[in-house]
N, C-alpha and C positions, 0 to 999 in steps of 0.2 A: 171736938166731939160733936156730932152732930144727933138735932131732937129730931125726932120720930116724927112727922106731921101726925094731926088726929085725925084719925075718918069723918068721912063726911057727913057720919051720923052723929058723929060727935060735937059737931059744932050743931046740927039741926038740919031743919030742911034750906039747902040753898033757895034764897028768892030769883025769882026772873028778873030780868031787865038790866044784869050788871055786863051784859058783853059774851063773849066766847068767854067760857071758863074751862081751864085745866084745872084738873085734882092727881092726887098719888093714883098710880094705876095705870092713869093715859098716856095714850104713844108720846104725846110732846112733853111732856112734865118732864122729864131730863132736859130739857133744851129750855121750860119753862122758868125753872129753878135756879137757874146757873146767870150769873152776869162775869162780865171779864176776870175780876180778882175776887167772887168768892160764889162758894156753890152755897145753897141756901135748902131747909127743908118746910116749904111753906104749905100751907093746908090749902089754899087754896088761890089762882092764879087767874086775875080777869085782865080782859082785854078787851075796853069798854070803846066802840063804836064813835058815841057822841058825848057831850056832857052831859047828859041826862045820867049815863050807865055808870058815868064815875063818879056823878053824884050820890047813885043808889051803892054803889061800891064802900064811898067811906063812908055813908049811917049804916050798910050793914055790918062793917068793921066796926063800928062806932056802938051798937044794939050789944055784939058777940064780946066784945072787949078783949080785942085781939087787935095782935101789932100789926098795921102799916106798914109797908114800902108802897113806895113810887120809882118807877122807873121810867127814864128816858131811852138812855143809851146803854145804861150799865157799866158807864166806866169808873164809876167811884173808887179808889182804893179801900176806902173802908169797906165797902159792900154791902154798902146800905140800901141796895137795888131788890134785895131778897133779903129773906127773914126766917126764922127755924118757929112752926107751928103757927103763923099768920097769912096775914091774906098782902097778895102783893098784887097794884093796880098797874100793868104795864100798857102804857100810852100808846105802843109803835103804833096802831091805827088813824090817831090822833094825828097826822103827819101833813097835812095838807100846807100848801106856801101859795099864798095868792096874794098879787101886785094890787093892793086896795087904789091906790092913787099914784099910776107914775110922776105925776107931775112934780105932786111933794113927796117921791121915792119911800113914799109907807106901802107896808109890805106886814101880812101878816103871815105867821108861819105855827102851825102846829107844834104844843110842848113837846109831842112824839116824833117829830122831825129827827131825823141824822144830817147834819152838815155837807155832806156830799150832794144826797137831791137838794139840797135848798139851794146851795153853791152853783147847782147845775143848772135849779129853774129859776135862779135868778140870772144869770149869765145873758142868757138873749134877749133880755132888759137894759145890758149892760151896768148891772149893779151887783153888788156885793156887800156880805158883813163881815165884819173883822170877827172870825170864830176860832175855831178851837185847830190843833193841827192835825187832827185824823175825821175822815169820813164819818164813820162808824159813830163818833160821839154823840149823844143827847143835844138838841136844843134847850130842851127848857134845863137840862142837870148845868151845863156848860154855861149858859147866859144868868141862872139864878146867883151862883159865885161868882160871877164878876165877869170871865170872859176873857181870857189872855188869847191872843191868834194874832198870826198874818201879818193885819195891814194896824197894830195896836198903839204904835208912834204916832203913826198918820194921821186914824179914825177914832182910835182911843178904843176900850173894852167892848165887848159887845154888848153889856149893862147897859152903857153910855147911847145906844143907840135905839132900847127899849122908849115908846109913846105910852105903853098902857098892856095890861095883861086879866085875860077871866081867869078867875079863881074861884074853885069851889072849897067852900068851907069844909069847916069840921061838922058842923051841923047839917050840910048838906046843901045850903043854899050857894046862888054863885054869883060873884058881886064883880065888877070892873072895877078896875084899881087903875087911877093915874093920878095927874099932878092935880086934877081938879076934883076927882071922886076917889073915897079912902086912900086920900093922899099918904097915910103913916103906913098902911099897907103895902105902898106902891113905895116908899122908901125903903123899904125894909126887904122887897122881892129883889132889889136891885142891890146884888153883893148878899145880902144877907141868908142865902141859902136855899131857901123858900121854907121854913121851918112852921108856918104857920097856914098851911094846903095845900090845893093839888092846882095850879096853875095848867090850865086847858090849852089854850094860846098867846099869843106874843106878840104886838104890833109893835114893829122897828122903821128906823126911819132908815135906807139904806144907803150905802158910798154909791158915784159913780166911778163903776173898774172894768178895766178894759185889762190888756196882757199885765204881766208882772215879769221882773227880772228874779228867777228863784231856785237855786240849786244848793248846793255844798263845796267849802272848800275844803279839804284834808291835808293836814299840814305832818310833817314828822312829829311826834308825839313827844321826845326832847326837847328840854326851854317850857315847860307847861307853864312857868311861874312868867316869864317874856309872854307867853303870847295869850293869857289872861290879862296880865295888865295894860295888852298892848290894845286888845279888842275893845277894854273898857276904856280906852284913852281914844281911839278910834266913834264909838260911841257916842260920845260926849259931844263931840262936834260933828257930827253926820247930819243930814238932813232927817228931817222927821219920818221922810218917803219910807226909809230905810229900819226893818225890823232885823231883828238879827238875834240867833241862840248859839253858845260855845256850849260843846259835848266834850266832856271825857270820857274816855272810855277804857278802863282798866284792861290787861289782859283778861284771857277768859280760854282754859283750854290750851286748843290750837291757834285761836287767834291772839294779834299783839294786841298791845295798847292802843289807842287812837284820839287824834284829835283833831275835830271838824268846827267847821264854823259855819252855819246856817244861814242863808239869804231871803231875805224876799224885800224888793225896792216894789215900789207902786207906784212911782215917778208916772206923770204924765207924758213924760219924755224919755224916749229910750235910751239916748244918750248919757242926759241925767242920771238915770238910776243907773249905768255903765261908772260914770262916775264916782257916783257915792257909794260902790264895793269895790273901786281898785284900790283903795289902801288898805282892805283886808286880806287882801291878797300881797302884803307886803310883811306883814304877821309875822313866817316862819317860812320852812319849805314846803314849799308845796308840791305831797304827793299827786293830788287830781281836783279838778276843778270841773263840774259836771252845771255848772249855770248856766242859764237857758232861758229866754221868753218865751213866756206861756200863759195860756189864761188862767186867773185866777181859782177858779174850781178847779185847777190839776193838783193846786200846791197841796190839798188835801192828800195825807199819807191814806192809804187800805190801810195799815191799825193789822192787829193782829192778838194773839192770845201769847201768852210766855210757854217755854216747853214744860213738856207735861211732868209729875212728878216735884214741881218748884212754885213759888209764889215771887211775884215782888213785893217788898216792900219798901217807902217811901217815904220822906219828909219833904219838906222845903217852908223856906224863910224867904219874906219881902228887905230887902237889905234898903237901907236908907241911902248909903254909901258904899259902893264896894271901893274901900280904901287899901293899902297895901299889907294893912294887917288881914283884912276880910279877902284879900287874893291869896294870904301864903296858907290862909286858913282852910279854904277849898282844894290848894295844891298839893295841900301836906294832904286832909281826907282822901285825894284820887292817887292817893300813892302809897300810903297807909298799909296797914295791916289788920285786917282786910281794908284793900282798898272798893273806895265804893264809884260808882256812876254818875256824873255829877253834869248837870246841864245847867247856864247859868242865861237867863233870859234878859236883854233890856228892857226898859222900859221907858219914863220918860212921855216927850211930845205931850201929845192929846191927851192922858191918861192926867199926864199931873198938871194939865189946865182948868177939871173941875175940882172944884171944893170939896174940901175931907168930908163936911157934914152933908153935899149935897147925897150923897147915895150910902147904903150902907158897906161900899167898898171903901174902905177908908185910908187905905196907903195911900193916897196920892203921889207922897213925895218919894215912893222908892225908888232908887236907880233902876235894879235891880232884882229878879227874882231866882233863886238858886232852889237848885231839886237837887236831891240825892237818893240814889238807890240802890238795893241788890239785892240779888234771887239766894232766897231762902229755900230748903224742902219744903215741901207743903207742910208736915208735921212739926217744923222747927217750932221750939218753946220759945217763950215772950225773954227768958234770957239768953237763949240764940240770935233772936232778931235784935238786941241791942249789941249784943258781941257784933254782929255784922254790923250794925250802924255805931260801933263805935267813933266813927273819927267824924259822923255830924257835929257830935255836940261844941266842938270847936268854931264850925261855920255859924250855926244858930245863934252862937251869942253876938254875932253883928247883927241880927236882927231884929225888925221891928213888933214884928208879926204874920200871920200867915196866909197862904191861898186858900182856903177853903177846899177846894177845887181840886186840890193835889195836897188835902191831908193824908197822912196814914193812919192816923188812929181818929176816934171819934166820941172819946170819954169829954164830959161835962169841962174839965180843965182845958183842954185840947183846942176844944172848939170856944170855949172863954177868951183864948190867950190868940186867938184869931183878930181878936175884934178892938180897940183901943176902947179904955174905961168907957167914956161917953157914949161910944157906938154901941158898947154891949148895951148899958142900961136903955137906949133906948130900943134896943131887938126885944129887950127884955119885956118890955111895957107892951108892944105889939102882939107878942107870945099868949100874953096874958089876955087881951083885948082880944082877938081874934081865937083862940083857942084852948077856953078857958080849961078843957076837959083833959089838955096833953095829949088827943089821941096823936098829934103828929111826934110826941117826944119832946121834952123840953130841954132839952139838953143843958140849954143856954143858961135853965134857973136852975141848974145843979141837981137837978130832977134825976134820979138812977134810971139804967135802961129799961124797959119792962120788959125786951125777951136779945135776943143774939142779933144783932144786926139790922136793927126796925130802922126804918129810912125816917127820913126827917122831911119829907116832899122831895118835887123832884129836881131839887138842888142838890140834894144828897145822890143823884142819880146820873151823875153826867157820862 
């Protein structure tokens, strides 16, 4: 059920200087309102220019005592991009990518950035980051949770490739956070959310990428339980060049079942990355095979919206091990009743060469990350949506903990059980130090929400 926004006498008179602002009323505020997976009724909608405007953005939020969002890209499943009777700061302005220093491949990129332009203006530099798998997605929501993409074996997270990031507080000031200035800040942006402000932009140190080997294999959807185990044994020994995602895909309708396996080699050598995907192509049968060299800014999907009338909903677990009790467990859920969508992603390489404490992404060690989903009505109740995610909770218990990034819910336990003991307490201490007032939502100290959907920065916003 959705609140009312209050007028905009209700809140007082708005101040100057916070950006373009949409309210209820104006032509765009439908389009304002709305992010990928949830429609929001916020009072008031800015679109701040420079840092200055997002600074006056969160002390006016901060004066009125009203919820927070940030948004990137809007691809949150929680939908914590928008909020019902707050003010939501959406960054897309914010979007600029400038090559600071080719030499040492630092690159700074706007929080309000999408993947597609960065991918594209970084291209005739001949570099790249390991990001997210659709265009459309937020920089700062995508890279604040950790960053799973592409080249993530090879180059590791796109966290991993963060030098330093401005953030504006809660009080309004905006401080540079890296390894030598608020360092605990700068630990804590990396994986941990951004729960504690509004992150302006992003200095990354980037890959040198040139083409990529990257398509789909589609196999006969028969043997799921063979050619799960076969990808994860395939995996294990590939080269690190080599990223790679298994899709199930339930029937649905008219169409059958399906099962794909996803490519992308970053081989310096064409041959190589040729290579190291013909024994995935050994899997199963193979219906079609559509792998191709390409530059790297292609691999990014256009992204899209789900059909109208339905929502998805979502989980997934960082698995430690995808063992053969952890494959029959994902086989059984994509066959199930209902069965559900299930994508299982390696990991591995560069990812678990830094240290669990160096960042607040802390699985290092997972093989492994597995998503699961499926389209609910929009109006489905919370005990619809566990009917349909009945056969998760089978896969979850091989798990470690979760992606931030592709949670489905976003209650104070949720996002707890995200983090191993040690990582939360110290998100916890940061939380505190940095924003001692909750206006971002403290989820993490068990704090209750203070309105429907209040974003947590623009980690909460990918």
């Amino acid at each position: 059920m959705s609140i009312q926004a209050p007028s905009t006498q209700a809140l007082g008179r708005t101040p100057a200087g916070l950006g373009d602002v949409v309210v209820p009323g104006d032509d765009d505020y439908e389009d304002a309102r709305r992010t990928v997976f949830a429609t929001g009724s916020p009072a008031l909608v800015t679109r701040p220019r420079d840092e200055a405007e997002v600074a006056a953005a969160v002390t006016y939020a901060a004066r009125a005592g009203l919820p927070l969002s940030v948004r990137s890209g809007g691809h949150g499943l929680t939908g914590r991009a928008t909020n019902d009777g707050g003010i939501v700061v959406d960054l897309r302005r914010l979007d600029a990518v400038e090559v600071v220093d080719p030499h040492r491949r630092l690159v700074r990129v706007g929080a309000g950035a999408t993947w597609g332009p960065v991918a594209a203006a970084l291209a005739p530099h001949g570099l790249g980051i390991s990001s997210g798998d659709t265009a459309s997605v937020g920089v700062g929501g995508l890279t604040l949770g950790g960053g799973i993409g592409w080249m993530v074996r090879r180059h590791g997270l796109a966290v991993d490739a963060v030098v330093g990031a401005r953030v504006v507080l809660a009080d309004g000031r905006t401080v540079v956070a890296s390894p030598d200035s608020h360092a605990g800040l700068f630990w804590a942006l990396r994986g941990g959310g951004g729960h504690v402000g509004v992150v302006t932009s992003l200095d990354l140190v980037a890959a040198r990428v040139g083409d990529v080997r990257y398509g789909a294999i589609s196999f006969a959807p028969d043997g799921a339980a063979g050619l799960v185990a076969g990808w994860r044994d395939a995996l294990r020994t590939a080269d690190e060049e080599l990223s790679s995602t298994l899709v199930l895909a339930p029937a649905k309708g008219d169409r059958p079942a399906s099962a794909s396996v996803l490519v992308c080699a970053s081989h310096d050598d064409a041959a190589a990355a040729e290579r190291s995907i013909e024994p995935l192509r050994r899997l199963g049968t193979v219906l079609a095979d559509d792998v191709a060299t390409v530059p790297y800014a292609d691999v990014l999907a256009a992204g899209g919206h789900h059909p109208p009338g339905v929502r998805l909903v979502g989980r997934n677990v960082l698995v430690p091990r995808l063992d053969d009790d952890a494959v029959a467990a994902v086989v059984s859920a994509s066959t199930g009743a209902p069965p559900l969508a299930l994508a299982l992603r390696a990991l591995g390489g560069a990812v678990s060469r830094v240290l669990p404490d160096e960042t607040a992404f802390a699985h290092r060690d997972a093989e492994a990350l597995v998503v699961g989903g499926a389209l609910v009505p929009q109006d489905a109740s919370d005990a619809d949506v566990e009917a349909a995610l009945a056969g998760w909770h089978d896969v979850a218990a091989h798990g470690a903990g979760a992606y931030v990034n592709f949670q489905g819910t976003a209650t104070a336990a949720d996002l707890g059980a995200a983090y191993p003991p040690a990582t939360l307490a110290r998100l916890r201490a940061v939380e505190r130090s940095y924003d001692p007032s909750a206006l971002f939502g403290r989820r993490l100290d068990g704090a209750p929400d203070v309105a429907p959907r209040v974003a947590a920065g623009p980690g909460a916003s990918s």
